[in-house]
Every structure is written in structure tokens, then in C-alpha cells.
ZAMARGU-4260 file (C-alpha; in steps of 0.2 Angstrom, whole numbers, plus 5000, padded with zeros to 4 digits):
<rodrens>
0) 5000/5000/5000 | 5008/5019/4995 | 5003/5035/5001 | 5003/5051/4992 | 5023/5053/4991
5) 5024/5035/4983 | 5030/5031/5000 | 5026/5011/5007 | 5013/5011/5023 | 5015/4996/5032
10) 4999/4990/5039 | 5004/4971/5044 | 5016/4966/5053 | 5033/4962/5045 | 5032/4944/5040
15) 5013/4942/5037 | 5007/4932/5023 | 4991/4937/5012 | 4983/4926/4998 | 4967/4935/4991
20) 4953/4931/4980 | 4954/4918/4968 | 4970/4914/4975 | 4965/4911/4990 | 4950/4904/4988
25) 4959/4891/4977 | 4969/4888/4990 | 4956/4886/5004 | 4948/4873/4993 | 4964/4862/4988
30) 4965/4862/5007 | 4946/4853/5009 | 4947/4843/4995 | 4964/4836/5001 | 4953/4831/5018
35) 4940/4823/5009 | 4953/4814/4996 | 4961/4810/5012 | 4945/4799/5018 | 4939/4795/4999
40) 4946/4775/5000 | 4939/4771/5016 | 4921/4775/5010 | 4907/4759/5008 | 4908/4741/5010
45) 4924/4738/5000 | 4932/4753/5009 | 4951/4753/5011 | 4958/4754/5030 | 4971/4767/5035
50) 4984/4763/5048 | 4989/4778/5058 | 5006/4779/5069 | 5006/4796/5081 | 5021/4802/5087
55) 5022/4789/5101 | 5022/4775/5091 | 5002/4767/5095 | 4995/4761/5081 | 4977/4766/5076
60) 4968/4753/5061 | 4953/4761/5054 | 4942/4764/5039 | 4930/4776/5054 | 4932/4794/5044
65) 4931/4803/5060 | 4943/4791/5068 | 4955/4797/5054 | 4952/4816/5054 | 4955/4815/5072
70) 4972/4806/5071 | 4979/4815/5060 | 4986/4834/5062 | 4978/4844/5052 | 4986/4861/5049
75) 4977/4872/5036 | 4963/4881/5043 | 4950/4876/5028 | 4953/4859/5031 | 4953/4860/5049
80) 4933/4867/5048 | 4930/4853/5035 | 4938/4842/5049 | 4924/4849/5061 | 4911/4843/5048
85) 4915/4823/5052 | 4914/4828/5070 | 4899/4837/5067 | 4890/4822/5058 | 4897/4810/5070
90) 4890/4818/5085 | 4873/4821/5078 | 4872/4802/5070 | 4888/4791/5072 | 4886/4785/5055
95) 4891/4796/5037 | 4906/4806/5046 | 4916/4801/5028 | 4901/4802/5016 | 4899/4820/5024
100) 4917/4825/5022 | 4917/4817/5003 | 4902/4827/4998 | 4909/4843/5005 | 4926/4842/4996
105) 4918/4837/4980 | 4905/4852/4981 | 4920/4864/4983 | 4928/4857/4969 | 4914/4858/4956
110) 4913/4877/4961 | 4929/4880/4955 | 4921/4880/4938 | 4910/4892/4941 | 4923/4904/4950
115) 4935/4903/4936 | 4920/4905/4925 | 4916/4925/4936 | 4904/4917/4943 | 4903/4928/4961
120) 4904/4917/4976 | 4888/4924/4984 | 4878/4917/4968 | 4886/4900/4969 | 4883/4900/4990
125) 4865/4907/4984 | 4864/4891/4976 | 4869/4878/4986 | 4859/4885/5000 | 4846/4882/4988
130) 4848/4866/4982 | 4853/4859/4997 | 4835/4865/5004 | 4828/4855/4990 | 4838/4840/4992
135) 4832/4839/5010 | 4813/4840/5006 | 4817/4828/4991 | 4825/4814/5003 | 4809/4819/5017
140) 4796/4811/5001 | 4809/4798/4997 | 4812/4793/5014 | 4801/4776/5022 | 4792/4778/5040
145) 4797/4763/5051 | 4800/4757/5069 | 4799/4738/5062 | 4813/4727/5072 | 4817/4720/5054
150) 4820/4738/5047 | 4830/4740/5064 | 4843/4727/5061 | 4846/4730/5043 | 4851/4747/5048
155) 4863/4740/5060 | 4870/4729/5047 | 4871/4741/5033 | 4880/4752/5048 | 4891/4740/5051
160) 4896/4733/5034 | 4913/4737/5028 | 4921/4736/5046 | 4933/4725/5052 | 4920/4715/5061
165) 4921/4698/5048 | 4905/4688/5044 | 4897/4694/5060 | 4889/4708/5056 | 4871/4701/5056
170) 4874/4692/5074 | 4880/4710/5079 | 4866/4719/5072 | 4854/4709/5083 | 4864/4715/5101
175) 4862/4733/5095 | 4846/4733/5091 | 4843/4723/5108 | 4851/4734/5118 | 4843/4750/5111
180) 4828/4743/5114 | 4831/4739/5131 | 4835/4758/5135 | 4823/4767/5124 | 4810/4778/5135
185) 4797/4786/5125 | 4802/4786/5110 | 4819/4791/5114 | 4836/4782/5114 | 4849/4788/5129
190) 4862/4777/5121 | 4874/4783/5136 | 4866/4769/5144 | 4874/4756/5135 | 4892/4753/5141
195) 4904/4743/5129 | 4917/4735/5138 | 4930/4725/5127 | 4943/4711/5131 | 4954/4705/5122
200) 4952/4684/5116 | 4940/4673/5108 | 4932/4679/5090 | 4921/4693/5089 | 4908/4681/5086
205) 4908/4679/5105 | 4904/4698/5111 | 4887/4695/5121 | 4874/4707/5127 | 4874/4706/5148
210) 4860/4714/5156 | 4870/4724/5170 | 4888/4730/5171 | 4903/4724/5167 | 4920/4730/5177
215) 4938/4722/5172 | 4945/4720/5188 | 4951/4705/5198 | 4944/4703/5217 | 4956/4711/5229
220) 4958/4694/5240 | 4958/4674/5234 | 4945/4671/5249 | 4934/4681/5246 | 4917/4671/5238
225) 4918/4671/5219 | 4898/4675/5218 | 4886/4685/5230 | 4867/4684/5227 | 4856/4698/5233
230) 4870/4711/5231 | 4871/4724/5244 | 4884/4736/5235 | 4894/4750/5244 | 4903/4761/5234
235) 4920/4772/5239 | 4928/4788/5230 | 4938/4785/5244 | 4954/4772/5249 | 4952/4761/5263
240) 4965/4762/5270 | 4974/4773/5286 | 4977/4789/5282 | 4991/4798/5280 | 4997/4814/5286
245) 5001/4828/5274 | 5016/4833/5282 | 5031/4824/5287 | 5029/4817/5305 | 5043/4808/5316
250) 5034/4796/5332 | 5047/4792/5346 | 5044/4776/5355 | 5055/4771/5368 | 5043/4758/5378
255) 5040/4741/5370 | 5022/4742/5378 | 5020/4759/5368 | 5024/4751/5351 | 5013/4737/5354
260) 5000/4747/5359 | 5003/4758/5340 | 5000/4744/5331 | 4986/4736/5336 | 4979/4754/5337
265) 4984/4755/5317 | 4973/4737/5317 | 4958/4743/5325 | 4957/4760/5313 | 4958/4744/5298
270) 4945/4733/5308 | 4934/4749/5312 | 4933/4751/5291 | 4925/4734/5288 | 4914/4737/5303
275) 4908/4751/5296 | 4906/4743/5280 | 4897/4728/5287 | 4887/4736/5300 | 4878/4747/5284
280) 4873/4727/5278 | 4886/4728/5263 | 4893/4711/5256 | 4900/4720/5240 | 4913/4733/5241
285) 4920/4743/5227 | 4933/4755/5228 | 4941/4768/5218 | 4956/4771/5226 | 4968/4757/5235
290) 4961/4743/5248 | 4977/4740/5261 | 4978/4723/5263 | 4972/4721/5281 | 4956/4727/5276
295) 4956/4714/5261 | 4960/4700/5277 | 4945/4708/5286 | 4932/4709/5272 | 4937/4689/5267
300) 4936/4684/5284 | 4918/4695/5282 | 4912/4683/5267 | 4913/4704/5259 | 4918/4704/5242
305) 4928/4717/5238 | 4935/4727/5221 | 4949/4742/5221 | 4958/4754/5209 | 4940/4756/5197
310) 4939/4769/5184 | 4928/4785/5191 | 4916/4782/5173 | 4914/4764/5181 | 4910/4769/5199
315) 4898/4781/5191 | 4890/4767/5180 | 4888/4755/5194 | 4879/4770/5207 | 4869/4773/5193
320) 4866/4753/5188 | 4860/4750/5205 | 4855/4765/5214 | 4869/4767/5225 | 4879/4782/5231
325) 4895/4785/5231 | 4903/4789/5248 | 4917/4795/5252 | 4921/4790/5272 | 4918/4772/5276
330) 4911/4779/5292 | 4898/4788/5286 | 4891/4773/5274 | 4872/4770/5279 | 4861/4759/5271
335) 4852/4769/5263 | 4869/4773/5251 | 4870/4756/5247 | 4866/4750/5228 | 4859/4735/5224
340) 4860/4718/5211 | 4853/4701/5210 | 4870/4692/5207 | 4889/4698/5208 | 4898/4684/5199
345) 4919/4683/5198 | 4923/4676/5180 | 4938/4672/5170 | 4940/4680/5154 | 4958/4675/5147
350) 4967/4675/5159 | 4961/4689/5172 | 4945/4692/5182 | 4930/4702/5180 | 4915/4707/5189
355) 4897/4704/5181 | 4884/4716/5190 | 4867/4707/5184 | 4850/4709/5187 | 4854/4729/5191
360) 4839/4740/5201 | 4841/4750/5183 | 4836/4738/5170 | 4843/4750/5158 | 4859/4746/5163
365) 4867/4736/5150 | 4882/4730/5144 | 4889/4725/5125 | 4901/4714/5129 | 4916/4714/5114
370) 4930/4701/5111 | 4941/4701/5097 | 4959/4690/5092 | 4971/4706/5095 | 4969/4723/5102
375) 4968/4731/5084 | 4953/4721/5082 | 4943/4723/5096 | 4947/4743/5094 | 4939/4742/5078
380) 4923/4732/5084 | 4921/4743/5097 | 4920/4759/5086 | 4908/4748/5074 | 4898/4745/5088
385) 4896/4764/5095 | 4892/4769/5077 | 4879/4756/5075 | 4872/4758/5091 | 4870/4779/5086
390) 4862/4771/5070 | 4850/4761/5079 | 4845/4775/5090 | 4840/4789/5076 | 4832/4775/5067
395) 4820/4773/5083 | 4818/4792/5087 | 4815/4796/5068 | 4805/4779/5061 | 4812/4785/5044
400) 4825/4776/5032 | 4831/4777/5014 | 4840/4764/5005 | 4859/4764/5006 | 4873/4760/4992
405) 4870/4778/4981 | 4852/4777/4978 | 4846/4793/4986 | 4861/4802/4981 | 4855/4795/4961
410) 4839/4802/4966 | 4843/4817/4969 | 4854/4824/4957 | 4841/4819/4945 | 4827/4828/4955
415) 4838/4842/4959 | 4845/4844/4938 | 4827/4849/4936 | 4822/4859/4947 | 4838/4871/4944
420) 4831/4873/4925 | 4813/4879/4935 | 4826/4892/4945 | 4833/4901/4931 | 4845/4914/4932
425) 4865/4910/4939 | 4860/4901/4955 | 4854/4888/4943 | 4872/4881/4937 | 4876/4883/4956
430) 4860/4873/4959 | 4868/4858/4945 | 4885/4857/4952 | 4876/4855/4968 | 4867/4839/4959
435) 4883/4833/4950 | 4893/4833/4968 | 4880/4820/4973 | 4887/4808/4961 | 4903/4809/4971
440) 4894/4795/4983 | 4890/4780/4971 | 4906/4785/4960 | 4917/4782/4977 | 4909/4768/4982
445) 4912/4759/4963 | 4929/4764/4961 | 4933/4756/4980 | 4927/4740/4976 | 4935/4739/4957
450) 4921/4744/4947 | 4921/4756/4933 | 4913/4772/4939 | 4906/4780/4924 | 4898/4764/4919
455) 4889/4762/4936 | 4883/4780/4936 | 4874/4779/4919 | 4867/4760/4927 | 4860/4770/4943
460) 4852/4784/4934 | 4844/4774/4919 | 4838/4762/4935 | 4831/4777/4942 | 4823/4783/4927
465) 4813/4766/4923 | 4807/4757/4938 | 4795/4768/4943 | 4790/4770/4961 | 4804/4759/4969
470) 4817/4770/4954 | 4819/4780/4972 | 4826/4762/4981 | 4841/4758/4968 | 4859/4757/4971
475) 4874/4748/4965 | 4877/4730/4969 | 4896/4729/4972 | 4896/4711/4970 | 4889/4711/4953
480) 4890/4729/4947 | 4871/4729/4943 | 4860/4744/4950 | 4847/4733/4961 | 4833/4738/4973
485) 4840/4740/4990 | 4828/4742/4999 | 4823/4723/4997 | 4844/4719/5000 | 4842/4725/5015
490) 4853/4741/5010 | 4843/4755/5023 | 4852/4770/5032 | 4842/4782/5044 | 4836/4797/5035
495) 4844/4808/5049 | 4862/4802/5042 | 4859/4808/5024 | 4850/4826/5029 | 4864/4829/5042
500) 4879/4825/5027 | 4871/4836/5017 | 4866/4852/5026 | 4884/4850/5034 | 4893/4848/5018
505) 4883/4862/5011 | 4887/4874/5028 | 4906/4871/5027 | 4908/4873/5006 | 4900/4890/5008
510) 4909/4896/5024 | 4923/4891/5012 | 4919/4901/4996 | 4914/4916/5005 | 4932/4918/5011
515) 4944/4929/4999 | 4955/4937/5008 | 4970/4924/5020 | 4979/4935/5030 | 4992/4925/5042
520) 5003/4931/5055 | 5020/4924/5055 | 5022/4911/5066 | 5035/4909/5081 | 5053/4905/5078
525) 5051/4887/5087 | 5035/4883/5079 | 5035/4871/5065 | 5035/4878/5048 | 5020/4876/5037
530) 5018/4880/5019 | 5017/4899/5017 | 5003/4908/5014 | 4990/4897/5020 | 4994/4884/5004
535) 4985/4869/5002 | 4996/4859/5014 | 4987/4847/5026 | 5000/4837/5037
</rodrens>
């Protein structure tokens, strides 16, 4: 910038970076595209996983989008807000997290046509706002009303198709839909409700659903019984144990008689704990702190089974499992603070203990039991499972599904193609980019499992142009490249999962285009140097 006299007047600070209009807007999405290229081959049933190594060595083995975006340091700031569309999408449903991404990059990539073009940005925003209203009321009419048990598990199963979960997913599909069931209130799901505990061995054929709580701990003594009926739970934030003092103490004894006499007065403060306990009628103890091992002796001798060292998120589960309270002074424990169960068993899993809490006062207490060969494994069921379970529980609070593998995405860029020719003016090629981004979906999902894309695009929409009212249900079979009903193959998705991709998708690519100006500050001497200017660099 020059004043008058030709002479330079610095507005930024020395070192700052700016980018502006289509240079920047170019750059912003190079930057979301490279997100959703990123995530692109772990889309659908034939999806590729990605193994992920952070800077500690663990190893993360996912094809879960949000998983990725998550693992991943993402630098630029375009493709960190992209980034919060998958986090968005997997808040909100649990399932679609990369179809959202995909659709997002895609739609900023057919606008750059339209910018190089001199289309301005507002029109193209215009637009997409626009279409993506349309598409919304378009997948409301194509949508199915259903709370059938049937529907249910097919939507499990297409949620979990594709993971790393073998042959097992219509054996799965069954305990998620069971255990939704079990907590749904009024027509609502809480699926905070249903705890996944994993442990490693067996197959993941073997994960189970157990009505109660499951904690992976060991019983603090061998005596103690290995099974207490009528469970009479106390529960400690607390450790049992003599108390320390907080400052440093020295204790002269010079009588024999004295020392005696401090020990056994040491023994009675640990005798007083398991009196307390029993006195308030408890046979179970759980605690979350240490249990010092005369206290162990005493609750064995007691016929008191006893746990230590638990997670606060399982104390927590267990008070609210069985109606107890959580204390945090074993002399103030009362009965009325105690939870309750019908059984308390010890098994062996492997080679360690657990506790099984069945038959809780809260019947929605339940627990999804996983097992799996190797860690890797059971990591990956587990995030299978919480997506299905999310599923599951939109499905029930909606009651409405489309049919999976690219049918409504066919559907809709045909529906949307003509209503942008009824929108006239320049929002209409916004509107048909929007519809030509929908492809993006069926196109991924035929080029992941070795199909020729541009073949199984012209099968979907001919499919959708002939078959009258079931068009609406056809996607691609990936097995034999036909386009087949798939509502009837069992192919369903909640409705929720597809509106939420796209009014995300939508929200992000026009937060994008509307920026034209990229001013960055330069960054410290010690911090890592990225590309300049804000350019399309990711990790």
C-alpha cells in the first residue's frame, strides 16, 4: 500500500502472509478437497483401512472417517473446519462422518468451475443454499416411515458393513438393536446407557449382550466368595486404608508396651473400616482408590467381596446401575447409600478376572460385551459397535430410512437437475453442480470395490429413470456391478444420516467460498513451519 509521496505504509506486521481472492479461495479449497481425498478409499463396504502411527508409536487401524480426521494433524485452517464437519456428523448420527466429508470436498471442487467462470461466490453460496433445501425435502418424500425390528437390524447391518467386524455383522446387528431397545424411553434412545466393555480373546463372534455391568477388575483377596446373590453394593471415591498425614511426622517410642500398643491401634482403625462397611449390611465393596491389605483380610474373613483401583466412569455406572451412592468416608456409609443387584459373579476371561453386576435396580443398565483376536481388532469392533448403536437409535427416534449404496444420492441429482432449470438465472448452474457433487457417493463407492465408475453412474440413473415407484430404492450392487433395489437387499440407512451430510457439507463449502482474503501472521521462531501463505498443505 503507497501514500501520496509513493512512500510504502505498512499495515501488517513484518512477516505476514496474504493470499486474496481467487488465489485464495483456490487455496482454501485444495486444502478441503485434500481432507475429503484423504478419507475417499475408506468409503462403503469395499472401503480401504488406514493405519495411523502418532508420534508415540500406538497404532490406530481404521476405515471410521472421524477416527482418521481425528488422528491426523491437520494444519490448514480450511481443512481443519471441513475436519469439524465429520465431528459434526458423527455427533449428531455416528454414521456418514466420511460420506459428509466426501460430499463437502467434492462440492467445493465443482465450484471452482463456476469461480474461474466469474461466477461471484455469493451466487454460487445462493445456490447451494438452495439446492441443498431441495435435496432435503426431496430425501423427506423419498424417505420410508418405520420402527419395524426387521428395518431395525438391517440398519445395524448396513452400519456395520465394511468394518473390520468379519461375517458377524448380522449376529452383531441383533445385540444393538437389543440393547437399544432395552433403554429406549418414549420414544427416545439415551444410548449413554449402553456401556461397551472390550477384552481381548475369543472371536468377535463371542461379544454377548449382559443385562448389567461389566468391570475388568480382579477381586482384591483369593478368599473372598467368587459369587454373592442379593448384592448389597457400597461404593467408595475413597481408599480404605489409614490415612496419611500431609506433612512429614517423626513418632518416638521408647517403651515396647508403647509400640505394641501403636500397632494394634493401626489394626483397629483397619477393623473399624470393615465394621463400618458391614454394619451398613454391605457384602459388596467397590473402591476407587487402594484397599490396604488388612482390610482385604478383614472383608474375606467378612464373606465381603471386595474390588479396588476402578475407573471413576465405572463407579459412576455401577451407582447409577444400582441406585447406590457413592461415599466418600467408610464411616459415614448407611444403608440407605447402598446399591443393589441380584448376582455379583467373579469370571475368567483370558486369563484375568471380571466382575458381572446382573439383574441391576436400573434395567437399563446394559452392557455390550466385545471380544476380538488382538487389540487392533477389538478397537475396531468397538468403534463399529458405537456407530451402530447411534444408528440404531435415530432410526428409533425418527421411524424413517432410505435405501443405502448411492440410491438417494442418484435420486437426487436427477430431482435436483430439474428443478435448477425451474430456478433460472446464475443460481441455477450453482444449483447443477450441487446435483453433479451427489454423484461423488455412488462413484466412490464403485471405484473402492474395482468397478468402473462412469459405467455404474449411467446404470443408477437409467435404474432410476425406469422402475417407477421403487426407481427412488436403487443402488449399486458391488458384487455384481448391477443397479438393484436395495431396499429389498436390505441396504437402509436412517434418514437423519443423509439430511445431516448434506446440510453440513453444504454449511462448510459456503463458509469456504465466502472467504477471499487469507491474512496469516507469522508464526514463532520454534514453531514448525508450514507451507506459506496458508497453501493447500494438510499434514
Amino acid at each position: 500500500m503507497y501514500g501520496n509521496g509513493n512512500q510504502p505504509v505498512i499495515v501488517l506486521k513484518e512477516g505476514t502472509e496474504r493470499s486474496k481472492d481467487k488465489e485464495a479461495q483456490f487455496n482454501n479449497i485444495a486444502a478441503a478437497k485434500a481432507v475429503g481425498d484423504a478419507v475417499r478409499s475408506t468409503l462403503g463396504p469395499k472401503g480401504m483401512d488406514k493405519m495411523l502411527v502418532n508420534t508415540i508409536g500406538d497404532v490406530v487401524i481404521t476405515n471410521d472417517g472421524v477416527t482418521i480426521l481425528k488422528e491426523i494433524d491437520v494444519q490448514h485452517p480450511a481443512a481443519k473446519m471441513v475436519v469439524e464437519v465429520a465431528k459434526t456428523q458423527d455427533t449428531e448420527c455416528g454414521d456418514g462422518t466420511t460420506s459428509s466429508v466426501v460430499i463437502a470436498g467434492e462440492l467445493l471442487k465443482q465450484s471452482e468451475e463456476l469461480i474461474n467462470a466469474n461466477v461471484h461466490p455469493t451466487v454460487i453460496t445462493n445456490g447451494y443454499r438452495m439446492a441443498a433445501e431441495k435435496a432435503i425435502e426431496v430425501l423427506e418424500s423419498i424417505a420410508v416411515d418405520t420402527k419395524d425390528d426387521a428395518i431395525l437390524k438391517k440398519v445395524a447391518a448396513t452400519a456395520l458393513t465394511g468394518k473390520s467386524v468379519g461375517d458377524q455383522e448380522d449376529a452383531l446387528a441383533e445385540i444393538v438393536v437389543a440393547a437399544c431397545k432395552s433403554v429406549e424411553e418414549n420414544g427416545k434412545v439415551d444410548t449413554k446407557n449402553i456401556r461397551i466393555q472390550k477384552k481381548v480373546g475369543g472371536v468377535i463372534g463371542d461379544t454377548e449382550l449382559v443385562q448389567g455391568v461389566i468391570i475388568d477388575k480382579e477381586k482384591v483377596h483369593s478368599r473372598m466368595p467368587d459369587h454373592v446373590d442379593n448384592a448389597k453394593i457400597a461404593l467408595f471415591s475413597c481408599a480404605l486404608e489409614v490415612k496419611k498425614t500431609e506433612f512429614d511426622a517423626q513418632i518416638q517410642i521408647t517403651d515396647p508396651a508403647a509400640m505394641a500398643s501403636f500397632l494394634n491401634q493401626e489394626e483397629e482403625s483397619m477393623k473399624a473400616i470393615v465394621e463400618s462397611i458391614k454394619a451398613a449390611g454391605a457384602n459388596v465393596v467397590f473402591s476407587q482408590k487402594g484397599v490396604d491389605e488388612l482390610v482385604q483380610h478383614y472383608l474375606a474373613k467378612n464373606g465381603i467381596l471386595g474390588y479396588r483401583r476402578l475407573k471413576q466412569s465405572d463407579l459412576v455406572a455401577i451407582a447409577k446401575a444400582t441406585g447406590g451412592n457413592i461415599v466418600g468416608n467408610p464411616a459415614e456409609l448407611t444403608a440407605d447409600d447402598l446399591g443393589t443387584a441380584d448376582a455379583i459373579d467373579e469370571k475368567v476371561v483370558g486369563e484375568d478376572g471380571m466382575a458381572f453386576i446382573t439383574g441391576c435396580k436400573n434395567p437399563k443398565a446394559i452392557t455390550i460385551f466385545a471380544r476380538g483376536g488382538t487389540e487392533h481388532v477389538i478397537e475396531e469392533v468397538e468403534r463399529a459397535l458405537v456407530d451402530a448403536i447411534r444408528v440404531v437409535g435415530v432410526a428409533i427416534e425418527d421411524g424413517k430410512v432410505v435405501a443405502g449404496a448411492g440410491a438417494p444420492e442418484i435420486e437426487l441429482e436427477l430431482r435436483l437437475m430439474d428443478y435448477a432449470s425451474s430456478v433460472g438465472g446464475r443460481e441455477q448452474l450453482a444449483i447443477e453442480k450441487f446435483a453433479k457433487a451427489m454423484e461423488i457417493i455412488p462413484w466412490t463407492l464403485a471405484e473402492n470395490a474395482g468397478l468402473d465408475p462412469i459405467d455404474t453412474i449411467i446404470k443408477l440413473k437409467n435404474a432410476h429413470q425406469v422402475n417407477g415407484d421403487k426407481s427412488k430404492f436403487y443402488g449399486i450392487d458391488l458384487d455384481t456391478a448391477e443397479a438393484v433395489d436395495m431396499y429389498a437387499q436390505n441396504v437402509v440407512e436412517p434418514l437423519r444420516v443423509k439430511v445431516q451430510a448434506i446440510n453440513s457439507a453444504e454449511e462448510v463449502a459456503n463458509m469456504v467460498l465466502r472467504i477471499d482474503d487469507v491474512i496469516a501472521s507469522r508464526r514463532q521462531v520454534d514453531a514448525p513451519q508450514g507451507p506459506p501463505g496458508g497453501m493447500p498443505g494438510m499434514m
